[in-house]
N, C-alpha and C positions, 0 to 999 in steps of 0.2 A: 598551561598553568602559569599562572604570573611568582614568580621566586618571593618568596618571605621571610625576614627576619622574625624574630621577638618585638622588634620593633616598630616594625612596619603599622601603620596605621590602618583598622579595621573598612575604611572606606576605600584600600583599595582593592580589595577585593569583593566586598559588600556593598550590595544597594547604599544607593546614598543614605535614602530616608531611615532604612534600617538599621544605619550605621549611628545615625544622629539619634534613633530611637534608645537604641544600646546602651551609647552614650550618657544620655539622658537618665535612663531608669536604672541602668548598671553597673554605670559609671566604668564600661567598657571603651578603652578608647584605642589599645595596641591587641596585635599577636597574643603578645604576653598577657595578656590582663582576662583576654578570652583562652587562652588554656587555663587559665587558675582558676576560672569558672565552674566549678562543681557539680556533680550533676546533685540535684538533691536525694535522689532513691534511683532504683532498677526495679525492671518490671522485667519477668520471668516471659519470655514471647511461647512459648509451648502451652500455658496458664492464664485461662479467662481473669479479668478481671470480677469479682463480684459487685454486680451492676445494683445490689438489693444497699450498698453502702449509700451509692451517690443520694445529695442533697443539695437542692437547689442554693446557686451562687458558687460550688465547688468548681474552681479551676481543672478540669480533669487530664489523663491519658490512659484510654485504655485498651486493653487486649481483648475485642469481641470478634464475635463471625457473624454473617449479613444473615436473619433469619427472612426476612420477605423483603423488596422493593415495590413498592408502584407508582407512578408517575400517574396525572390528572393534568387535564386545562387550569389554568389559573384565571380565578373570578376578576373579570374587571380588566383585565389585562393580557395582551400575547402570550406565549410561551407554556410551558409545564412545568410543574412541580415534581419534585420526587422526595416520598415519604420514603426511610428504610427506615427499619427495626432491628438491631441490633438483638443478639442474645450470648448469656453467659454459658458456663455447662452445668448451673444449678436451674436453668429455665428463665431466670430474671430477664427484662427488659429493657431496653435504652431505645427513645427513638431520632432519628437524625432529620432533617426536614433543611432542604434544601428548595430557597424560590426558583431559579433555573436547575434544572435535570440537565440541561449541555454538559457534558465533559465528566457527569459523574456516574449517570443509567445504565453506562457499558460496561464500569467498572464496579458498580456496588451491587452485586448480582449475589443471589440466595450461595451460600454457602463459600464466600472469598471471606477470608482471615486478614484481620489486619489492627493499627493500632490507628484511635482515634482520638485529639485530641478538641477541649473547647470550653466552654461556661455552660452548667448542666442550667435550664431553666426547666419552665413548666409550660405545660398547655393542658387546660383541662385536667384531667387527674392523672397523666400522664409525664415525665419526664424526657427530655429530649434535649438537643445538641443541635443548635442552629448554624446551617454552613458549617460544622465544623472541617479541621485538617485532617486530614489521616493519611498512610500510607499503608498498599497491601499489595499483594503480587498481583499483577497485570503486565499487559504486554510492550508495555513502554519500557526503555531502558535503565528508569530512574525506579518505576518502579522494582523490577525486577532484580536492582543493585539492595534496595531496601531488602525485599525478602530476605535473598542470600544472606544479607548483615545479619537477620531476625534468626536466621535460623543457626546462626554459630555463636552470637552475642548475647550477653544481657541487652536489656533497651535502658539507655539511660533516659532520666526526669528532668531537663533543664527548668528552673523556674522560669517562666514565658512572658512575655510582654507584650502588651496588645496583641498584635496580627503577627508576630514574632514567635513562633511554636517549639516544641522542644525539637521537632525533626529540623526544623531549622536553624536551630544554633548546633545541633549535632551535626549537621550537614558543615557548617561552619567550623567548627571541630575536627572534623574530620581531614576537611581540605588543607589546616592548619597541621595538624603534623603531620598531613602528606606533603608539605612544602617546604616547610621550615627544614632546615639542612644542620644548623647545630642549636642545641638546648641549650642554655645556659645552666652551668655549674656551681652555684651559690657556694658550696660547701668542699673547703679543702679536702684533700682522697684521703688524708689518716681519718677525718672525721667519719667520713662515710662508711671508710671500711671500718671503723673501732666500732660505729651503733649499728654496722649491720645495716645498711638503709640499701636501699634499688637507688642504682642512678633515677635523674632526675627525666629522663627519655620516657626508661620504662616505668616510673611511678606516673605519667599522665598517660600513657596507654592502656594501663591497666587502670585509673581513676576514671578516663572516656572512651573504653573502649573493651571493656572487658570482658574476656572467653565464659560462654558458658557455666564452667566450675571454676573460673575465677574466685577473688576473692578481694575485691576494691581497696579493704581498707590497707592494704600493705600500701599502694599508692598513696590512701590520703597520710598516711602517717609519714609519709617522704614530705608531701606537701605542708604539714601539718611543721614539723621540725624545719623546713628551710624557713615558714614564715616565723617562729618560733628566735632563731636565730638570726632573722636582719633587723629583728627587734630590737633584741637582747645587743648585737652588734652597735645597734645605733644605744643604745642606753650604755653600753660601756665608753664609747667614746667619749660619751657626754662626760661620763666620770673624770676620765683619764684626764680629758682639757681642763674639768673644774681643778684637778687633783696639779694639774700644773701651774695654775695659777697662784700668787702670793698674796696673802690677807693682812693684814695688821693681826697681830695677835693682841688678845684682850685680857690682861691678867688682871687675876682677881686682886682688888685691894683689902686688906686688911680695917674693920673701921668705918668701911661706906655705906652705903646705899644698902646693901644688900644683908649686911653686920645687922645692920639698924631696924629695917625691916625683918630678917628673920626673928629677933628679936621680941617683935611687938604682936607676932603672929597668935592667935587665941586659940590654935589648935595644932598637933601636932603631925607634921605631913607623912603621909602615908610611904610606906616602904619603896613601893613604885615610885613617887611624887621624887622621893630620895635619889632612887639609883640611877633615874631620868637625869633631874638637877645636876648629878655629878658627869654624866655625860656630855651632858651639852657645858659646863665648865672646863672640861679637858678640851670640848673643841673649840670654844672661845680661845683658849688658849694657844691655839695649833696658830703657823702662818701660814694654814690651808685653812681656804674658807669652807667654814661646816654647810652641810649639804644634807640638811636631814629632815625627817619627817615623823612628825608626830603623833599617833594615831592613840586613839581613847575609847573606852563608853563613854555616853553620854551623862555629864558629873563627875568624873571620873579628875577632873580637876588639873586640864591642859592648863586653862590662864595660870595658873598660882606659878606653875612650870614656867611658861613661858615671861611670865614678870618676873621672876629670880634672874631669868637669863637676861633680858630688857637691865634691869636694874645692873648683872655683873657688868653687863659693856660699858654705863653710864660710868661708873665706878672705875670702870679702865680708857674713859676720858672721851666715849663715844656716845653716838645716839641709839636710839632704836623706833624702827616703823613698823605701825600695826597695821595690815592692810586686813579691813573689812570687808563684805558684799553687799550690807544694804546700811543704810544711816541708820538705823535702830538699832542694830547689831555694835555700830561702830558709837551710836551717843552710850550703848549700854555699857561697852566696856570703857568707856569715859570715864561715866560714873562708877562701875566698881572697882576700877584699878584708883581712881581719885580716894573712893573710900579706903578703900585698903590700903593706902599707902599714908593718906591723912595728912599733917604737915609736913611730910616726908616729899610731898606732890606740891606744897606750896613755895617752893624756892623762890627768895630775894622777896619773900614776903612778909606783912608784919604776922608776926606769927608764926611763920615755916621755920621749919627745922635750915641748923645751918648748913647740912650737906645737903637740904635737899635739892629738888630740880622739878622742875614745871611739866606737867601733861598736857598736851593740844590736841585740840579736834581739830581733822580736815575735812568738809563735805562741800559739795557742788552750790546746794541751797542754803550755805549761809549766807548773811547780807556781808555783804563788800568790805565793812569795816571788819566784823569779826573774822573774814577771811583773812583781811590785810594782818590784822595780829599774828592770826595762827601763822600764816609764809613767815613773817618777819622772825616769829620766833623760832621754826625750824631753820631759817637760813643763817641766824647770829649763833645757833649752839644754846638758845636761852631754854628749849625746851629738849629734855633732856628723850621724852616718850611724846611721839607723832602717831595719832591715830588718824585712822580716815578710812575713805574710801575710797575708789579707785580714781577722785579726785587728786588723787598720793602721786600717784603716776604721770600725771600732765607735767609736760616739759618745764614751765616756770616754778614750778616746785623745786627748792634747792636745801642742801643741809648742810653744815657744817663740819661734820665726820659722822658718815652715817655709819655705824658700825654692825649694826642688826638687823635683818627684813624678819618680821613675823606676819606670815600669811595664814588667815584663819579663813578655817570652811577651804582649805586650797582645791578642789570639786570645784568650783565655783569662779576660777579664776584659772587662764588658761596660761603656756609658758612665756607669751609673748608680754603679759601683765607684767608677770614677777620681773620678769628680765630689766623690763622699763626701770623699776621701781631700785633693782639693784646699780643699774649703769649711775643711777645719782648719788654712789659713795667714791670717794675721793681712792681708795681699791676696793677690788672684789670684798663686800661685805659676808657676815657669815647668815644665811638663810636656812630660817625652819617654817617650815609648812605645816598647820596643825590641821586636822578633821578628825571630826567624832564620828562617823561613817567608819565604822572597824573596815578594816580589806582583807578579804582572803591573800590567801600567800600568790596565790597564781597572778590576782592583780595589781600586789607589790612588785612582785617580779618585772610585771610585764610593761606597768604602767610609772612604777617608782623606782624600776631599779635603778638609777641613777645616785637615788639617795639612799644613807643609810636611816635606819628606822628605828624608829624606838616606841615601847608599847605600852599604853598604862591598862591593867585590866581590874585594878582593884578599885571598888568605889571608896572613899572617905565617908568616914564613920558618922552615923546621924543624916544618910541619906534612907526615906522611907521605901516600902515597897508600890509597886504599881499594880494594881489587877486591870486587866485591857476583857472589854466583851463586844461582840459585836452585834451591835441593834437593829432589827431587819426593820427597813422605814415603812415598808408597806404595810405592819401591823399597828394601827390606832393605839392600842395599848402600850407599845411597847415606846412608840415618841413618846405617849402620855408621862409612860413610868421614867422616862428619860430625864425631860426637864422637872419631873418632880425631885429628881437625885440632886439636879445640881440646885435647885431651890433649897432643900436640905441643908448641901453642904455651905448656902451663904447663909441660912438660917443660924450654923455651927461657930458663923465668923469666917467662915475660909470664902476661898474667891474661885476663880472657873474660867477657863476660856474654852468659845466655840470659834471651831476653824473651817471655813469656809475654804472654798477650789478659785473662787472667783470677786473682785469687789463688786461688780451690780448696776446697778440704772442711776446712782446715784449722780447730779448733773456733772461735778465735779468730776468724777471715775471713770477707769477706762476700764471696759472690761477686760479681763484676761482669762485663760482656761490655762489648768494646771498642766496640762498634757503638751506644751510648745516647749520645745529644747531651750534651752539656755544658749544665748551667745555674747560671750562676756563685751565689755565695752570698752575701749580707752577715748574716747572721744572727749571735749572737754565739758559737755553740758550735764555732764553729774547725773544722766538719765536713770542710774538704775535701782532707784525710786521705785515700785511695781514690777519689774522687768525682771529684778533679781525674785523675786518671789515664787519665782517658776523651780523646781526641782529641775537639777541638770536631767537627760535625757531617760526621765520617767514615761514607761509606757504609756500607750494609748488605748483607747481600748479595741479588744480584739475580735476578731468576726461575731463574736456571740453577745459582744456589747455594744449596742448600738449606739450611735450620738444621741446623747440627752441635755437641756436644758439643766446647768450647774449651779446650782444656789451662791449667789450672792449676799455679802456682808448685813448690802442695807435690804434686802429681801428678807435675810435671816434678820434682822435685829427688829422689823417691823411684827415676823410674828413673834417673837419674844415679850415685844412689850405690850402684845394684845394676846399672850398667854398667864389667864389667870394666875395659875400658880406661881406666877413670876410677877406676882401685881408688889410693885415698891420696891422692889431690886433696882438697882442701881448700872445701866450698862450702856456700854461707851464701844463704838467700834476702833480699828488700827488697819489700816493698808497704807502701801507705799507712794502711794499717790497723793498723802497728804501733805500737807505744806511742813517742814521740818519742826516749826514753833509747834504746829497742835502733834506733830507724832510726837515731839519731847513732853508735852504737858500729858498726854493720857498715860505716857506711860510713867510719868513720875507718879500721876493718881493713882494708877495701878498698882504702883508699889505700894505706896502710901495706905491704901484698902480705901481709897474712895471712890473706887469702882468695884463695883461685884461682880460681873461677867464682862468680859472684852470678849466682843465679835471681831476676829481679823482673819488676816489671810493667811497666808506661809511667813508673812514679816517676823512672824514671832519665833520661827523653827530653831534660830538655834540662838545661843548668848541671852537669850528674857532668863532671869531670873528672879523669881517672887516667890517664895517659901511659904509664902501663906495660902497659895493656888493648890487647888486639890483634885479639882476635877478637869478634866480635858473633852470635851466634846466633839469627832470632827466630823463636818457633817460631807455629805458625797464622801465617804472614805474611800469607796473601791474606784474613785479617779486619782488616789495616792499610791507610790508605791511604800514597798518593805522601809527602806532606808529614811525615809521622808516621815515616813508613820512613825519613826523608830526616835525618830528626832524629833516630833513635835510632842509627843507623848512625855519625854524627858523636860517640857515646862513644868509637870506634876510629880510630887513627890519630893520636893527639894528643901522639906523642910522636915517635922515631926510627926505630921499627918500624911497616912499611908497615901497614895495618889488611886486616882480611879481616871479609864481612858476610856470613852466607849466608841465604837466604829459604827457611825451611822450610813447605812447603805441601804438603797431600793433599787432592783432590779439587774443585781452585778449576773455578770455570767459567773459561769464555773472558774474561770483560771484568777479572773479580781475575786471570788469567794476566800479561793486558794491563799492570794496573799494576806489578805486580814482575817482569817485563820492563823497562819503561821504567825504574825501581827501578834496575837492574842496568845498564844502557845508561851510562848516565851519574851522575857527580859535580856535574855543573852545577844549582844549585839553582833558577837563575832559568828554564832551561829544564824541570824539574821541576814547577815551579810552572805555570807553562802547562798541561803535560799534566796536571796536579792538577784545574787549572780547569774543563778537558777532561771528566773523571772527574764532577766534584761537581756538583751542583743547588746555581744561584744563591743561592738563598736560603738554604742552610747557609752561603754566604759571607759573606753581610750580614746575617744571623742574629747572629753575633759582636758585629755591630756595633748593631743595632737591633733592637728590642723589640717584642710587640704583631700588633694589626690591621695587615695589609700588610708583613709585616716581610719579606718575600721580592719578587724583581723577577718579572714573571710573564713577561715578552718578551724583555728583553733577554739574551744568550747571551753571556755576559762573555769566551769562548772564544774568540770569531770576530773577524775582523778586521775584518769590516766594523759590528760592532756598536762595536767601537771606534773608530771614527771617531764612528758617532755618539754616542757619549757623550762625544766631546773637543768636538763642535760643540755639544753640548747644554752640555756646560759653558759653555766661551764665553759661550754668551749671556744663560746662568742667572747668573752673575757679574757682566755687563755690565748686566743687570736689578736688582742688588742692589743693585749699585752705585746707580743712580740711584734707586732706592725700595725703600728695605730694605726698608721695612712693608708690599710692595705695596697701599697703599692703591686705587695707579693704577689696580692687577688683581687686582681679587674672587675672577676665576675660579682663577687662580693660586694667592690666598688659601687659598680652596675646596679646591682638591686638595694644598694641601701640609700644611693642617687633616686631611684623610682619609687622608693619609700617616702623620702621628703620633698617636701615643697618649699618654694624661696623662702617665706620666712622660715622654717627651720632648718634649713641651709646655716640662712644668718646667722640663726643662734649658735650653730655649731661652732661657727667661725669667732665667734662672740665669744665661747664658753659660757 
């Protein structure tokens, strides 16, 4: 046996090609990485599989016994064939078909037990297993070693890849902790022994390799709590280094900006809006830079927040930068912090108020001159509020004392962004991060803990209600009754947007499908024009949804304006792909009401605000998720007229039913978020947030309640570790796996603060 660390690399003991296969699909590349590998389920080996479940395309393993073989000549070619049939103990059938009979006709004989696994196809009205793996007792040594295992073990499930089967990553398994000579330790011995956990040996022998009346899950829950804690470990560092750092403190002036502005406000801010505002004043004030996050419903009145705080810095002699995702987003809060603020926004102007201070756009597609303004004015101090997009972050961008980062939509921007954005204050500025995407607590913890958090749950008064339904497209009627509603509602004066997955054949457009992850950008060409318009890592769809053809803006806007009931409506499409001049002109008409329906993409998801839009149309809803529906939905309703949402879908499987169902169930966003949770693979969660090798959790199920507990205990004492030895000098092993946690750049940032 060749001797193995944790560390050792999978190729040297595995096929090469195997190893690169791994690699590739598994992102298996050590020791370590293949014991943390899980089995997905246990098959009972005493207990057939029922063969009456299988359906063609199912990746299978099963527990059958050989009810007949026969071998034939092969048409057209040398050699034999060998047909077996498989059977359950209910009678069901499976058959196996194998083009060469060499090496398997002596072995797969009427009445041998064994496990088989492979891709169930068909033939004729029949189902079967081409070439599949299997292993069953025979007179070779490997088989014979399998048996004995069957007969004292559970059989673990590994997920398989290509020609890579579960017996052989268990095989692989196997030979691994018969080699490896010490586990590593993650977890100091008061932790282990205070929760009661199995060392870390016996939690992977009982997670891959479990007796009979075993019972796995006491192993995953070891697994489950170390991954839990080099999380939590790495997010408290983060803390500790921001928490060491010194900020300019920003005291409120008496008089300014902010005096003046409250002042002039037309309505009275909400209790929430209140106890928010006073928090983030206490930390402007700190010379610890604030490190928080601000999470909302949707309306729920984050900008008014985060402009109180923008304005206290200006006031205590600093800047503030608004980092946007898409230029619509970033000309929209242009213009309603410009209105809102009025000549409060015109400083050194005829007409502006004498305190006030200047607001600039930053984007990729402005022309050269209106660029050159906006850099000049952040870099002299003249403009006191920098908005942009992650044009903000290119290196020739400079500022005068930048004293505020405001990251909106922070989902959407990953930590390597912010960080850029923060290095251009003359010190550590103070950052808040806002998304209206409510988070469960599991993914505060896991993905925020770094920051502290603050919640707004109450809406501000004279926000209407919404009714959401979901419109099944393959009934003629029910499209029909569709655009008669929102014909209706432009008949009323009110206005409407349909929201399309994709822009379309349009010559200009490129097209895009809502179902590609997001990967943010810093580069300097202002790309993310279209590209942000994608939901961070929204599902795909699942075995029971097959690819279909996703309607496009100008496909949709073609039959609108050859739908009669829509004859003399007025309707103008919005994607990101348009040149900056026409996405600002449609959307000022939009406001304006001289548009009645805008056709767009996800450009509109978050920051559109038009009070006189009523109805929401979207169309392919079931290629959206929970969070994304939750958000686009919240264009309607924003004014005195109730909003109406409908989910236009044809063809969804059962699990996309599932989410625009729940979609329609409810307005609660923090309950949405859960079920979102419910919906998504971990690792698109924290995907957003981290980079790299490891970047996904492989155990923990952020969903569950009882994983939540343990990630609050894993915090606890991952903090309580920190505390007393940032640098875990004390614990190597700790060291070790929070090393194999990160990747060079978030190294960097570590070292950065």
């Amino acid at each position: 046996m060749v001797a193995l660390t944790e560390d050792s690399l999978l190729s040297k003991f595995v096929k090469k090609g195997d190893a690169a296969q791994l690699a590739r699909t598994k992102n298996l590349l050590t020791v370590a990485d293949l014991l943390e590998f899980a089995p997905r389920r246990y098959l009972p080996p005493g207990q057939s599989t029922d063969l009456s479940a299988l359906r063609p395309g199912d990746d299978v393993m099963v527990v059958a016994e050989v009810a007949t073989a026969t071998t034939r000549p092969m048409r057209g070619r040398k050699g034999k064939m060998l047909t077996v049939v498989l059977a359950d103990d209910r009678g069901n059938q499976l058959d196996l078909t194998f083009f060469s009979a060499y090496g398997h006709s002596a072995k797969l004989v009427p009445g041998a037990r064994g496990v088989f696994a492979g891709t169930v196809g068909s033939y004729g009205s029949r189902l079967q297993l081409t070439h599949p793996d299997y292993e069953l007792a025979a007179d070779d040594e490997q088989a014979r070693a399998a048996a004995q295992y069957y007969e004292s073990h559970l059989i673990p499930v590994y997920s398989a890849t290509g020609k890579i089967y579960s017996f052989h990553i268990r095989r692989m398994v196997d030979y691994a902790l018969d080699t490896v000579d010490r586990v590593r330790e993650p977890l100091p011995d008061g932790i282990q022994v205070a929760r009661g956990l199995l060392s870390r040996r016996e939690a992977l022998e009982l997670v891959h390799r479990p007796g009979l009346t075993d019972d796995p899950r006491r192993g995953m829950h070891r697994l489950k709590f170390d991954e839990a804690f080099v999380l939590q470990t790495i997010l408290a560092q983060r803390r500790r280094q921001a928490e060491a750092e010194l900020a300019t403190p920003r005291l409120p002036r008496p008089g300014g900006l902010l005096s003046a502005f409250d002042a002039r406000l037309p309505f009275e801010l909400t209790a929430g809006q209140v106890a928010v505002g006073d928090e983030l004043t206490r930390d402007l004030a700190s010379d610890r830079p604030m490190n928080r996050l601000l999470q909302g419903e949707v309306g729920s009145g984050k900008t008014i927040v985060a402009l109180r705080a923008m304005l206290a810095a200006i006031d205590a002699g600093g800047q503030a930068a608004l980092l946007a995702p898409t230029e619509v987003l970033a000309s929209q809060h242009l213009r309603s912090i410009s209105a809102m603020l009025g000549d409060l926004a015109q400083g050194g102007r005829l007409g502006g108020a004498e305190i006030g201070t200047t607001v600039a756009l930053l984007t990729g597609s402005q022309s050269a001159a209106t660029r050159k303004r906006s850099l000049l004015a952040a870099a002299s101090g003249e403009a006191g509020i920098v908005i942009g997009t992650h044009a903000l972050i290119q290196k020739h961008v400079q500022f005068a004392d930048l004293a505020l980062v405001v990251v909106d939509e922070q989902h959407r921007f990953g930590v390597e962004q912010r960080d850029a954005l923060r290095e251009k204050a003359l010190r550590p500025p103070h950052v808040l991060v806002m998304t209206a995407t409510p988070i469960p607590r599991t993914v505060a913890m896991t993905v925020f803990g770094d920051m502290e958090t603050s919640t707004l749950r109450e809406l501000p008064r004279g926000r209407s209600p919404i009714a959401t339904h979901v419109v099944d497209a393959e009934k003629p009627g029910w499209i029909e009754r569709t655009w008669q509603r929102v014909a209706e509602e432009v008949a009323k004066g009110h206005q409407a947007y349909v929201v399309c997955p994709r822009i379309g054949d349009d010559p200009a457009a490129i097209a895009e499908a809502v179902t590609v992850p997001l990967t943010a950008k810093t580069d300097s060409s202002d790309e993310e024009a279209g590209d942000w318009e994608l939901e961070w890592g929204e599902p795909g769809p699942g075995p029971e949804e097959a690819p279909r053809e996703l309607t496009g803006v100008y496909a949709q806007l073609n039959e609108l304006q050859s739908n009669p009931a829509l004859d003399g409506i007025r309707i103008e499409v919005l994607h990101g792909r348009l040149d900056a001049d026409t996405k600002e002109a449609t959307m000022l008409a939009f406001g304006a009401g001289e548009v009645d329906v805008l056709v767009a993409t996800t450009v509109i998801e978050v920051g559109v605000d038009v009070p006189n839009a009523s109805v929401m149309v979207v169309v392919d809803a079931d290629r959206f998720g929970i969070s994304q529906l939750h958000q686009l939905r919240g264009r309607v309703g924003r004014g005195e007229v109730p909003g109406l949402c409908l989910l236009m879908t044809a063809g969804a499987g059962d699990r996309a039913l599932e989410r625009l169902e729940a979609v329609a169930a409810t307005t609660d966003g923090f309950e949405l978020a859960r079920a979102d949770l419910m919906f998504r693979r971990e690792g698109d969660v924290l995907g957003a947030r981290q980079s790299g090798h490891g970047n996904s959790v492989r155990h923990l199920r952020l969903g569950r309640r009882d994983d939540e507990r343990i990630i609050a205990d894993a915090r606890e004492d991952a903090f309580a570790v920190v505390a007393d030895d940032p640098q875990l000098r004390r614990h190597p092993a700790l060291a070790a796996a929070v090393a194999m946690r990160l990747d060079e750049e978030q190294a960097a940032y570590l070292e950065r603060g």
